[in-house]
Structure formats: C-alpha cells, structure tokens
C-alpha positions in Angstrom: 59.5 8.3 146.1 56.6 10.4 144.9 53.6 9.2 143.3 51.7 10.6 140.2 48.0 11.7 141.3 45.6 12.6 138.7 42.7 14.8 139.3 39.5 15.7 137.4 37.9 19.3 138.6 35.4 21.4 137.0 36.7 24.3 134.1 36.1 27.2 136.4 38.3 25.8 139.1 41.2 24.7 136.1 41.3 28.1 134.8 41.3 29.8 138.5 44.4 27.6 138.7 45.8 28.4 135.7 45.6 31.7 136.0 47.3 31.7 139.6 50.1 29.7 138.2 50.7 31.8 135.2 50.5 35.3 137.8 53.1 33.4 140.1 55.3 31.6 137.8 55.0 28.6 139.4 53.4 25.2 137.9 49.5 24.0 139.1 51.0 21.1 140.8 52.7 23.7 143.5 49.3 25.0 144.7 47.2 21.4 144.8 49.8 19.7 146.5 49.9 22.6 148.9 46.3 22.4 149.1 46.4 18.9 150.0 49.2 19.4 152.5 46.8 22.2 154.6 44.0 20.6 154.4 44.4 16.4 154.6 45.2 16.3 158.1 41.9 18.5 158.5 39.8 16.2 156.7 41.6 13.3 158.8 40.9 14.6 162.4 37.0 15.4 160.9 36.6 11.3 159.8 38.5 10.6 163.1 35.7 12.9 165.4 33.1 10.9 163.0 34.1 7.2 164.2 34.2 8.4 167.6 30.9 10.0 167.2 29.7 6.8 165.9 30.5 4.3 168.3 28.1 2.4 170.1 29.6 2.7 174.1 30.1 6.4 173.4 29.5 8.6 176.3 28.6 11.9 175.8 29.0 15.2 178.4 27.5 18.5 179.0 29.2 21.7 179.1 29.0 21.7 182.8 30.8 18.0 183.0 33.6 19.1 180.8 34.3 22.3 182.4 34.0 20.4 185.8 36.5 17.2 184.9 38.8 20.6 183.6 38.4 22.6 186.9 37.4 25.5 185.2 
C-alpha cells in the first residue's frame, strides 16, 4: 500500500517542477518519486560508508595494501 508523503521545497524548485510537468504531461509526483527512487539507495550506501568510517576498531589501508590483498 502506498503512503502519502508531503514535502515543503523552496518556489524556484516548485515552479522548475511545475513547469516540467506541464512540458511532459505528466503529474509532479512522477518526477519526485522518481527522484527519490535514483537517489535513496545513494544516500543509503553514503550513511552506510559513514558508520563504517566511524567505528572505533576500524582499520584503515593504503593504496599499496589494497592493491596488494587484490593482486593487482
């Protein structure tokens, strides 16, 4: 079942929007939920790569190390 999801964003971005869904006859909620579609699993591997940065027993390696434990 789909969920209602209501948004504020600034007018220059609305009327960008607008006007690509009047050009394409096709409603504003067809472009942000394609937006959000593209980009959420983006945004998901980016907190991801955070918490990893982040932890305490992290262990970090070179170039050389990585390229190495490859065999490139």
């Amino acid at each position: 079942m789909a969920k209602v999801l209501n948004i504020r964003v600034d007018n220059e971005i609305a009327n960008r929007l607008e006007l690509l869904a009047k050009k394409t006859h096709r409603p504003k909620s067809f472009y942000v939920r394609d937006m959000i579609v593209k980009y959420l699993e983006d945004y998901e591997d980016a907190c991801l790569a955070l918490d990893r940065l982040n932890e305490k027993n992290a262990k970090y390696l070179t170039m050389a190390e990585v390229e190495k434990k490859l065999g490139l």
